[in-house]
N, C-alpha and C positions, 0 to 999 in steps of 0.2 A: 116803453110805457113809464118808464121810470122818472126819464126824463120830464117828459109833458107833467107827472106828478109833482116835480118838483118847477115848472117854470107857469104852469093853469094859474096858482094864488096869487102871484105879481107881476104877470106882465103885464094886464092891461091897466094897475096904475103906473105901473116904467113906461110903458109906450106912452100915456096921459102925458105923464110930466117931460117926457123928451118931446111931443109935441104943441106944449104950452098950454095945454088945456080943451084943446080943439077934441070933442067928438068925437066930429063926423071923420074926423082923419086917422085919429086913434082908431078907432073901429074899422075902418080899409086898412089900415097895418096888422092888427089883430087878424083880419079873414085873411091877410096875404103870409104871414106865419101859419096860419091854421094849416089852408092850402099847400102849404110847402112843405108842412109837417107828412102831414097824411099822403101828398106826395112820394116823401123818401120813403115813407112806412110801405107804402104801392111798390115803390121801384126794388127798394130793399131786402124787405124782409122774405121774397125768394131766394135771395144770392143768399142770406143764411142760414136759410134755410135746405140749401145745394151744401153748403160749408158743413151742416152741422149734421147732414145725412151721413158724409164721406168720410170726418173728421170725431163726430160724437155731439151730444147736445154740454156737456161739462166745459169743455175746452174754450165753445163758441162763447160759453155763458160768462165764463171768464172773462176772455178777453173783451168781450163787450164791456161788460161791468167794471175793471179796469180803466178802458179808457173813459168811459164816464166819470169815474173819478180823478182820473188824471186830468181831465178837463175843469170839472169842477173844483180842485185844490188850486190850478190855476189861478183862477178868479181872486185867489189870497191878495197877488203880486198887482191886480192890474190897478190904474191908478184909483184914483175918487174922484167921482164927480159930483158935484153939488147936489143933484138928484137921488142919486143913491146911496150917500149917505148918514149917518143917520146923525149927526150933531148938526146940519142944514136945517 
């Protein structure tokens, strides 16, 4: 959930501008993330819930949280694109 908190306030102008202004196409890419989200949220969140039964809920919460941040510190390195940044 933390994620989707942090990506809900900007992707549908990121998706906007990467697809030039369009919509109706922005809006089919926004329900096809939605869909993909709440997908893995479907597929997933049993397998951590098997994890966090056997292993403890600390550990799980951990390492999830962790790699959400090592994900997101990432994003330091990746390049610029005229879209997303913000001297553009």
């Amino acid at each position: 959930m933390l994620a989707l908190g942090f990506m809900i306030p900007v992707l549908p102008q990121l998706i906007l501008g990467f697809l030039s202004g369009d919509t109706a196409s922005a809006a089919e890419a926004m329900g096809a993330f939605a869909t993909a989200w709440g997908l893995m949220q479907f597929l997933f969140s049993p397998l951590l819930g098997a994890v966090s039964d056997r292993d403890g809920r600390r550990p799980v919460i951990l390492i999830s949280c962790l790699g959400l941040a090592s994900t997101m510190s990432s994003w330091q390195w990746r390049p610029r694109s005229a879209c997303c940044s913000s001297a553009a």
